[in-house]
N, C-alpha and C positions, 0 to 999 in steps of 0.2 A: 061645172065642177066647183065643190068649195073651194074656203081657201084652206084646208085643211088638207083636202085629195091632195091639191097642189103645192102642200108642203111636200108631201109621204112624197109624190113625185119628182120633187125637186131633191128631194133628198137622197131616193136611191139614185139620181141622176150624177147627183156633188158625191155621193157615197165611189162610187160609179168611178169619175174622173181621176178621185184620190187614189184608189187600186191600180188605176193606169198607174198613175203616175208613181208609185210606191213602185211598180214591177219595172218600170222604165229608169228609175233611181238604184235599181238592183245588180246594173251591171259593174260597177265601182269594184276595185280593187281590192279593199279592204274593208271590214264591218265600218270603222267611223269613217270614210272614205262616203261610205252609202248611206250614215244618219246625216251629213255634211253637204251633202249633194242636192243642190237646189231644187231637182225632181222632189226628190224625198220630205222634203223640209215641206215646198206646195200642197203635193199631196197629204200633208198631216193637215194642213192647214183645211185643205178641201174633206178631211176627214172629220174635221170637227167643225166646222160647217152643217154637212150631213146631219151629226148629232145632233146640232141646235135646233134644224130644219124637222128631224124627227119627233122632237120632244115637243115642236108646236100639234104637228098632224095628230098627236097624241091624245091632245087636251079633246080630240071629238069622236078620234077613229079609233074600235076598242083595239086594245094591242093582239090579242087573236085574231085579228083581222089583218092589220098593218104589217105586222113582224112576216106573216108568212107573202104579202105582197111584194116584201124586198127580195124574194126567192127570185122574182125577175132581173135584178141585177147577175143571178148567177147563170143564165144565158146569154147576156148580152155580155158579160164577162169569158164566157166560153169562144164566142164570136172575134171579140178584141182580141182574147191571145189568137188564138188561130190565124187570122188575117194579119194583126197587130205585129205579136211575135213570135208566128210561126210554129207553134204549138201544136202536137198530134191534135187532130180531131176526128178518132173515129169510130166505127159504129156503135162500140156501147159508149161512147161520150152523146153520142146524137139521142140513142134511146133514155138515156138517162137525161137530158135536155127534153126529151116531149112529156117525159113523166113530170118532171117539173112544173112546166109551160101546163099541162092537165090541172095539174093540182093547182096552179096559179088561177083559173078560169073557172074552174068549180065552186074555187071559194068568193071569187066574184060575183059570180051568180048566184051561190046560197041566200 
């Protein structure tokens, strides 16, 4: 793997952790209650992380390739809530999870 794969990698990963953590900062009382909330605050931090992390994998990987490989955080994002925070997951959340997961693999192997 270069170090560029293992940018795009690391990045929908930190992309990844900061959503957690933005939705786990979401229970708070009031709107600045939830920009205040030390979840909230990490998670920006792990979201602009992300960005930096993206903008290297950039300089190699063309961005119609890269942009639609983040599609993978939106599974393992379906996963987290579900398990995480208890989140419907069902049959057309799964169907529309493999169509993704398809299109994620296709464009791997193009």
């Amino acid at each position: 793997m270069t170090p560029f794969w293992a940018a795009l990698v690391a990045a929908i990963c930190t992309s990844l952790l900061g959503q957690t953590l933005l939705k786990a900062g979401a229970g708070a009382g009031t709107f600045v209650a939830q920009l205040l909330d030390w979840r909230t605050l990490l998670g920006l931090v792990f979201y602009g992380g992300a960005a930096m992390l993206y903008i290297v994998a950039l300089r190699r990987i063309a961005m119609s390739v890269a942009l639609p490989c983040t599609a993978v955080s939106y599974i393992a994002a379906a996963m987290i809530g579900h398990y995480g925070f208890g989140e419907p997951l069902g049959p057309m959340h799964v169907a529309a999870i493999g169509v993704i997961a398809t299109g994620v693999v296709m464009l791997a192997i193009a």
